[in-house]
N, C-alpha and C positions, 0 to 999 in steps of 0.2 A: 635232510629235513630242515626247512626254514624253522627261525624261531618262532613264529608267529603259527607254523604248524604244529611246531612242539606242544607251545602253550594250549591250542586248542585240542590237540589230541589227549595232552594230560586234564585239561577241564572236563572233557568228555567222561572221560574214565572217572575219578575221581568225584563226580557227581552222581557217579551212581552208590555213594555209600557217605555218611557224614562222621564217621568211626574218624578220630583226630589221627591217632596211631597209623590206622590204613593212610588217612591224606598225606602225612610226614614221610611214609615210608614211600608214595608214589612221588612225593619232591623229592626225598634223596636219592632215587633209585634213578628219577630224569638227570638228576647230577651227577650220576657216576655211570650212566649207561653207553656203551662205546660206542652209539649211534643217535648220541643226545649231546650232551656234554662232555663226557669223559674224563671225569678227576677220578682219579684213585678214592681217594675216601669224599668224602661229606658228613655235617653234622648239624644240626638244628639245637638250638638253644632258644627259650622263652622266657619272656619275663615271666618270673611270679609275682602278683601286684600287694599278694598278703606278705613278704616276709622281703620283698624289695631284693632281690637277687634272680639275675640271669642263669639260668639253670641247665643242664644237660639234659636233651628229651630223646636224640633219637642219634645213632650211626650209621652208615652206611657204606661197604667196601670191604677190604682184605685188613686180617689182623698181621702179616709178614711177606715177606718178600715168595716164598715158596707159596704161599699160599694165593698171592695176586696172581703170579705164575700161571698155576694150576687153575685157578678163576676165569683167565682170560683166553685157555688154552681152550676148555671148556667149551666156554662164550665163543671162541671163532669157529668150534666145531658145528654145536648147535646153532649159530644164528638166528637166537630168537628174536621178535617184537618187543617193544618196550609193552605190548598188553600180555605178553604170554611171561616178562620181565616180573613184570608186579603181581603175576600167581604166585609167587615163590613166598608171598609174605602170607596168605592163605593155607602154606604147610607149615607155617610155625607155631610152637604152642603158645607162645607167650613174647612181646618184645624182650625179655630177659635172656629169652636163647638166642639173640641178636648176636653177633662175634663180637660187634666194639659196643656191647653193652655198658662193660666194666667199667670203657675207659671211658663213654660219654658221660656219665652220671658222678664223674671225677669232676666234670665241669662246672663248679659252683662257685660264682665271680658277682661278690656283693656291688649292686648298681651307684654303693659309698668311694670305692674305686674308680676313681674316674682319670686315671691315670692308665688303666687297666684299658689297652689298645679293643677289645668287645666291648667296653664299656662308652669308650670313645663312636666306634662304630652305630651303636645304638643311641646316643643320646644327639651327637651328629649328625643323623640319616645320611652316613656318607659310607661309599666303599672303603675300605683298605687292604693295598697289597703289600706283605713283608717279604722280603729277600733274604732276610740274613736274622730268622729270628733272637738267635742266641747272642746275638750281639745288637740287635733292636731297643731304644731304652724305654720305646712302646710296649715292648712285649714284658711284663715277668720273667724272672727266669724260671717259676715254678711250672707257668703255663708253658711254656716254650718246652719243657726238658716232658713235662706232658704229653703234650702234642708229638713231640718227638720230628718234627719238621723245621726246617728253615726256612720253605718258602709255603705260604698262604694267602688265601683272601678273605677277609669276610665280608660278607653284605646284609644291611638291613630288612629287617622286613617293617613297611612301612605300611599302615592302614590310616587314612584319613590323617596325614600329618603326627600319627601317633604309632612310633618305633617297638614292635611288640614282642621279635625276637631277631637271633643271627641267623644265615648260612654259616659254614663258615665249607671251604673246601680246597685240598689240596692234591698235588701227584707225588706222595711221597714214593708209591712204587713205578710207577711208570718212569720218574724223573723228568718228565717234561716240563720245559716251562711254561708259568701261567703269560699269556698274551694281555694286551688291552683288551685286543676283540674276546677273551673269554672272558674276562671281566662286564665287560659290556652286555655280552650274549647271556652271562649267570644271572645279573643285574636285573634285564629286562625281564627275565623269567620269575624272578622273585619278587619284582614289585608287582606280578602280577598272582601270584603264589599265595601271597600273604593275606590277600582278601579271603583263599579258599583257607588258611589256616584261623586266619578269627573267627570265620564262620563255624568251623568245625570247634570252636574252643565255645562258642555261642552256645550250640547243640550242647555241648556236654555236662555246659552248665546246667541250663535246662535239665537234662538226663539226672542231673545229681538234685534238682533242685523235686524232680517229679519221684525219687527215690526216698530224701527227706518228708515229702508229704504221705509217701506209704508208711516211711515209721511214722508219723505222726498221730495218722491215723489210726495205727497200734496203741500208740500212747492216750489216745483220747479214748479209748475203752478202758482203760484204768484209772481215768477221771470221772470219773464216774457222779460218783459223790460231789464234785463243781463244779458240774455243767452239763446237761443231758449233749449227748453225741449229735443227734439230730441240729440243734441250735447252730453247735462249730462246724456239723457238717456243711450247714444253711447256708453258713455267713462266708465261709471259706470259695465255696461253689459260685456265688454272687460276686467275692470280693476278685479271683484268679479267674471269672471266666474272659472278663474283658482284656485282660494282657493275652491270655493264652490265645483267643481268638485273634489278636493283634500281629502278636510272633507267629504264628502257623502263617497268617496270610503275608506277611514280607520274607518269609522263610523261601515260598513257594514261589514267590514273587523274584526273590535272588537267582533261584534254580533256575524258572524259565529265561530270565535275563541272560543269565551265566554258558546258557546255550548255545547261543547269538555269537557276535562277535563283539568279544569285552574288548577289546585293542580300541575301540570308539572309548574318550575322555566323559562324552557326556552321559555312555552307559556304567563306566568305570563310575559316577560319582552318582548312579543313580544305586549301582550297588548299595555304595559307602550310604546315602541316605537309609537305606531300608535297614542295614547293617546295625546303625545306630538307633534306631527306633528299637530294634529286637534287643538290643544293650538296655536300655529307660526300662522296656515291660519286666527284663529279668530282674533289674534292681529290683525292682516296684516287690515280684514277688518274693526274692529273698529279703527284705524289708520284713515282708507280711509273714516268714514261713519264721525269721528269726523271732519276732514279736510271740507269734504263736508258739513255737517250743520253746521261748521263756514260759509261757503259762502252765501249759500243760507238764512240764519238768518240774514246778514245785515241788520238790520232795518233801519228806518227812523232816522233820527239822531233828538236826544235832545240836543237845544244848549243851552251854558251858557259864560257867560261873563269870559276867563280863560286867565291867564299868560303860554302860550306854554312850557317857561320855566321851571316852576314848574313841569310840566308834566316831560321833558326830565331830571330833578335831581331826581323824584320820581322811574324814571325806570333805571336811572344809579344807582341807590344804589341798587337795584334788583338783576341786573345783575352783580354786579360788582364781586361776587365771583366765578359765571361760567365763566367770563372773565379771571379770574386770572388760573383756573383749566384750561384753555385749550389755556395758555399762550399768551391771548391778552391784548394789553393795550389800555386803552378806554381814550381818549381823546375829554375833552368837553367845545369847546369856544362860550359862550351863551352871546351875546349881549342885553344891556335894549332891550324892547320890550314891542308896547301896548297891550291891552286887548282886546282878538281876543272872537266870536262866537265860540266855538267849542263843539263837544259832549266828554267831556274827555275818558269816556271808548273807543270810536273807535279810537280817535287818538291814544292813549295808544297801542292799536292793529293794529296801523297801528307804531306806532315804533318798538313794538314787532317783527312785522313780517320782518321789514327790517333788524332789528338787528342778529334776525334767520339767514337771507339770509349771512348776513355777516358773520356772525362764519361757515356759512357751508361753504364760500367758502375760509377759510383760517384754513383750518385742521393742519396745520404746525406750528398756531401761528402769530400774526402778529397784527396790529395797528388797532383803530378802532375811526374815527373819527366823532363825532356828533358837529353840527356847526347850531347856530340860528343866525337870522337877519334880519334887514327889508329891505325888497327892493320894493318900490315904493308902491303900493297898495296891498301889501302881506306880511304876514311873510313867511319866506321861513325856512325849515329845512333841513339840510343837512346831510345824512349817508353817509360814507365813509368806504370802507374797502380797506387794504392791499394784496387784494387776487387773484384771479387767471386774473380778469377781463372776458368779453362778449363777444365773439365773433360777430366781425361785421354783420357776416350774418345770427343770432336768436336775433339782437338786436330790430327788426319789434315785432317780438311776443313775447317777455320774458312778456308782459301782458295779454298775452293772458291766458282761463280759461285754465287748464290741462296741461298748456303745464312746461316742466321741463326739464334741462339737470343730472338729479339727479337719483340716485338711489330706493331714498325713498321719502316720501309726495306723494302731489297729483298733486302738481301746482297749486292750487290756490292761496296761500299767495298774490303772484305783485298784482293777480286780485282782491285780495279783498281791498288792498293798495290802487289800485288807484280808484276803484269804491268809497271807503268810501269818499279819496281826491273830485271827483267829486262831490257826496253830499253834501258836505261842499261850494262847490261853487268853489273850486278850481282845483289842476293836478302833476301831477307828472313827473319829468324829469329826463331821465336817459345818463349818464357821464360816460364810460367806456374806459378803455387801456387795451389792448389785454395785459396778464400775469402780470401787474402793479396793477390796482386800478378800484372802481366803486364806485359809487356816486348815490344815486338816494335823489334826490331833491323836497320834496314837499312845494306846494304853496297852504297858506291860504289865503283870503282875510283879509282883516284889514275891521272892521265898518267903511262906512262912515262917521260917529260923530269923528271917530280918522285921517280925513285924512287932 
């Protein structure tokens, strides 16, 4: 079978299901099939882009020499097809009953290692073959006595100029050696491989992002009390229909393309364009789903006996360097003050979020004033920005849920500001000059023991 048959035989296949697990195990399974490629084992490795480490996802092959044995003894009795090959992952209960489960999920090689020969591989977009790993100064010795091979390849997988995980594949039981032409033939397979693997990591995002909006929508029947259901159900449905309609139709768009013959460059990048569209809409809505389970998570507040103060030095030191990158200067006149009730993480999140408001509305740079004190049976804290100011007539609803004069978020921020303010017992007041300054004001109560 040419390569160019392989590939489309396996896109074939593989487009009939967008499960990431199933796509991984039909590449591993093309890389180790004695009528495909033929390596003894295989191993797929991905980035993770939240904790910055190349990860162990999937194995492929015999766990020992009797056992390759016995595998390929099998395989030459049976003679199956590489489609009657990939049923075999349809009688398993779980990738965990995989053989080299154990050992792939060992594979965890922070992308800080750049000395670290996968790590090289991927951030190079370049092949590598090792001969002699234990004696390689590419290699670890941790990975290498891991691996338990001498000789390897790994290959990138490459999506629009962007490296998103390994192959990696060897014959440690066959003993054969790795050729150029098999480098070349694995090579060409997987930069074409890697499209169907972003895709499927796409879907699954989505999958988890459409999971998150079921609990959500659990959680928005216990809010009961700050917001009627109908409203978030409104705004949400409005805000997600236009991504979702977007990604379904490049989704479908990819499939029928993906049909065809991708081996053409210019259908190869008509892919990668739709690819990246379906990227933009998911942010967008994980944007929008993160915004909204901040709100609806408002809990009950835990109070503790706290100096306010300490709070606003602990998040000026925070901020202070995103204030200096986008040339503001934070100015902070913090009066004694007694020991208030407060739940610190939400007030923290409630200076958070005004401080946000402030930097967005002074893109140009500008002064940023935080001011504590007590006034009468409260402490009060004061944010101040240098920026555009409020217009008189959205000064009614700047609290209200959803509502925004912004480009981006969602509009919740004021709302969850002054809801958290109210469970404390207190409220929030807002100070604004049309093109001058804004001001929002929150008041905590003081213990009556301190009054």
């Amino acid at each position: 079978m040419t390569d160019l048959a392989k590939f489309r035989k396996l896109t074939e296949i593989m487009h009939k299901d967008m499960d990431l697990d199933r796509r991984m195990y039909c590449i591993l399974t093309c890389a180790t099939a004695g009528h495909a490629f033929g390596f003894s084992r295989a191993f797929l490795l991905l980035v993770n882009e939240k904790t910055n480490v190349l990860e162990g996802k999937m194995g492929v092959g015999p766990t020992s020499q009797e056992d390759a044995e016995s595998i390929w003894s099998r395989m030459s009795m049976e003679d199956k097809s590489l489609e009657e090959l990939l049923t075999e992952y349809d009688k398993m209960l779980d990738i965990q009953s995989m053989p080299l489960y154990s050992l792939v999920k060992k594979f965890h090689i922070p992308l800080s290692e750049e000395n670290e020969l996968l790590v090289r591989c991927l951030k190079e977009k370049q092949a590598f073959k090792v001969t002699t790993a234990s004696q390689d100064k590419r290699v670890s010795k941790e990975f290498a006595e891991l691996l338990g091979v001498e000789e390897f390849v790994c290959i990138p997988l490459v999506v629009e100029n962007e490296a998103i995980g390994v192959l990696l594949a060897d014959n440690r039981y066959s003993w054969r050696s790795i050729s150029e032409d098999d480098i070349h033939s694995l090579s060409f397979f997987v930069q074409h491989m890697a499209v169907a693997i972003k895709e499927a990591r796409l879907y699954q995002r989505l999958s988890e992002n459409q999971k998150k909006l079921r609990e959500m929508e659990k959680e928005l029947h216990r809010a009961g009390t700050l917001i009627s259901l109908g409203e978030v159900a409104a705004h949400l449905a409005h805000e997600i229909r236009n991504p979702l309609v977007t990604i379904g139709g490049f989704a479908r768009s990819i499939y029928k393309i993906a049909e065809g013959n991708v081996n053409e460059p210019q259908i190869i990048e008509k892919l990668i364009k739709r690819a990246k569209t379906i990227i933009i809409e998911i942010e967008r809505l994980e944007s929008l789903l993160s915004e909204t389970l901040d709100f609806v998570h408002t809990s009950k507040p835990v109070f503790q006996l706290k100096d306010l103060n300490e709070v606003v030095e602990e998040i000026s030191d925070l901020i202070e360097e995103e204030l200096k990158s986008k040339n503001i200067k934070l100015l902070c006149y913090l009066s004694p003050l007694p020991y208030i009730r407060i739940d610190e993480d939400q007030i923290k999140q409630v200076l958070f979020n005004l401080i946000q408001n402030a930097i967005d509305s002074m893109p140009q740079g500008g002064k940023l004033h935080i001011k504590t004190e007590r006034e009468k049976d409260f402490v009060k804290m004061e944010v101040t920005d240098t920026g555009q100011g409020i217009p008189a007539d959205i000064k009614d609803e700047i609290f209200s849920p959803f509502f925004t004069t912004k480009t981006h978020g969602s509009g919740l921020g004021l709302s969850i500001v002054k809801h958290i303010a109210e469970q404390h017992g207190g409220r929030v007041k807002l100070k604004s000059r049309e093109n001058k300054e804004t001001s929002f004001i929150v008041y905590l109560p003081v213990p009556i023991s301190e009054n």
